[in-house]
C-alpha positions in Angstrom: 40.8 25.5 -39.0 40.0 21.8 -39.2 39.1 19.2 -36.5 41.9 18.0 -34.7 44.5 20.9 -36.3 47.0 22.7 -33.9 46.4 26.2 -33.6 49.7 28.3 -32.6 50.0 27.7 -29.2 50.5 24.6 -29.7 46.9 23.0 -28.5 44.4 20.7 -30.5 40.8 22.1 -30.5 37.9 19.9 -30.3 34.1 20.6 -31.8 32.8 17.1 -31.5 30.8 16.0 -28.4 30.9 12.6 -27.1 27.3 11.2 -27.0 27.8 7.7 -25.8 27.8 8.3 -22.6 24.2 10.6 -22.8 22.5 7.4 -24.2 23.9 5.1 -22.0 22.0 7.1 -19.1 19.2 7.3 -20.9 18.8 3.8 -21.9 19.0 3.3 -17.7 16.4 5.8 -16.8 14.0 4.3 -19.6 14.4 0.9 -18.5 13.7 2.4 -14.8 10.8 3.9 -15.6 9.4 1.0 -17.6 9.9 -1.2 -14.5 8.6 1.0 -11.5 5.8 2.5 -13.8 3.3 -0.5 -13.5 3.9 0.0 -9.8 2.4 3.1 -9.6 -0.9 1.8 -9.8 -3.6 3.4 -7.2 -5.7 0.9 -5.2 -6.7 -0.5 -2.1 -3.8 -2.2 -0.5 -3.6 -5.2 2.1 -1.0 -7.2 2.6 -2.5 -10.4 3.9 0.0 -13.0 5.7 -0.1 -16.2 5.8 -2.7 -18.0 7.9 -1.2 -21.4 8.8 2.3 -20.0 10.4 1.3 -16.7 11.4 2.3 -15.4 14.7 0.2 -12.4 16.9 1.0 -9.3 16.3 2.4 -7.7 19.3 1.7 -4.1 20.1 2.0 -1.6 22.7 -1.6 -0.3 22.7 -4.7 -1.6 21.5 -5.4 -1.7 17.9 -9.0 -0.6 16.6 -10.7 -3.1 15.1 -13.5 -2.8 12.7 -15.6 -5.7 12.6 -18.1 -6.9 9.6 -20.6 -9.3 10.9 -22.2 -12.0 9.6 -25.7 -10.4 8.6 -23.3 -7.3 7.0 -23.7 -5.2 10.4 -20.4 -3.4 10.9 -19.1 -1.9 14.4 -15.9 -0.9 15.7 -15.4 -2.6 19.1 -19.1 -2.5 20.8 -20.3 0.8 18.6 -22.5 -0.5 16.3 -22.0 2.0 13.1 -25.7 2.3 10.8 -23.8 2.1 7.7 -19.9 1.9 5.6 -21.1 5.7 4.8 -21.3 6.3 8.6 -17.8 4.7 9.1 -15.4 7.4 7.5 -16.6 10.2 9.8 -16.2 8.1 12.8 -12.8 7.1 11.8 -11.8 10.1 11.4 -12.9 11.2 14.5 -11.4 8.4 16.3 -8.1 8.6 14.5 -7.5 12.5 15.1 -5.5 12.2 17.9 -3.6 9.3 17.2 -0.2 9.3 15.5 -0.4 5.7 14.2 -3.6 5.3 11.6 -3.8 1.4 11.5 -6.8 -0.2 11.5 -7.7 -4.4 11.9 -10.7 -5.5 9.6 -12.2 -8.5 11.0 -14.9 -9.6 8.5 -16.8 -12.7 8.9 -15.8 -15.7 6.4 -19.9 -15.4 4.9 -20.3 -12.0 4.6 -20.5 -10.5 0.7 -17.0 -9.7 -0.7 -18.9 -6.2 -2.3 -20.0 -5.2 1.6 -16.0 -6.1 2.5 -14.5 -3.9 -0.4 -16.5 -0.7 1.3 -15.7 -0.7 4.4 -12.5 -1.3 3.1 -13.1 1.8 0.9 -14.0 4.0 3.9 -11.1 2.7 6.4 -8.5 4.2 3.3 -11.0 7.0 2.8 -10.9 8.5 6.2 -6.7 8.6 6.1 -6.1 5.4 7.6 -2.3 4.7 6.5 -2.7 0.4 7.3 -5.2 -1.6 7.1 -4.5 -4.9 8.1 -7.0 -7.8 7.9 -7.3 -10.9 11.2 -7.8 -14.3 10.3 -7.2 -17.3 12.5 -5.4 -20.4 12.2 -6.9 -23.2 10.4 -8.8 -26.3 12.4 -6.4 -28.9 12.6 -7.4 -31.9 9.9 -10.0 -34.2 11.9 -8.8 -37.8 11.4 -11.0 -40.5 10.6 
């Protein structure tokens, strides 16, 4: 029997499947992929706002803040911590019982961007899910 011919009850059979709809959907899930794929990249993420318009952050309990000093000493409010090595233990110790991990770096304008990037390194190491960075407003222009 041929395609298309009637058998004897009177119905047509069909043996061909319809494929344009198949590519269709795949031609949407490639171009997907191909646009979310580069997004996938692993890293150490901070989303820094914008300095100039920025307002305070308001929050119902104190935020820890690690601090990066000048010389490269780091502490986390008046605990002075020896070393960025030293800081993923005490993080995780300190975040343990808390059910939001954020964490403020406040890093002094001078210090070395490499000492920066490992503290940085051992805030997202010990499970810290944000990591925001504090900067203040700029000095308003001094006029001449």
């Amino acid at each position: 029997m041929e395609v298309g011919q009637r058998n004897g009850s009177g119905r047509s059979t069909l043996s061909q499947i319809n494929v344009t709809p198949l590519v269709d959907v795949m031609l949407v899930l490639l171009i997907i992929f191909m646009v979310t794929a580069p997004m996938m990249e692993q890293g150490v993420e901070v989303n820094l706002p914008e300095v100039s318009d920025a307002p305070g952050l308001a929050s119902s309990k104190e935020p820890l803040v690690v601090t990066v000093e000048k010389n490269g000493a780091i502490s986390i409010g008046k605990t002075i911590i020896p070393g960025p090595d030293k800081l993923m233990p005490v993080l995780r110790q300190i975040m343990e019982g808390r059910k939001d991990k954020e964490v403020l770096l406040q890093a002094d304008r001078d210090v070395a961007y490499g000492r920066v990037v490992q503290v940085m390194a051992a805030i997202k190491g010990a499970g810290i899910d944000k990591l925001g960075m504090v900067s203040q407003p700029p000095e308003p222009a001094k006029r001449r």
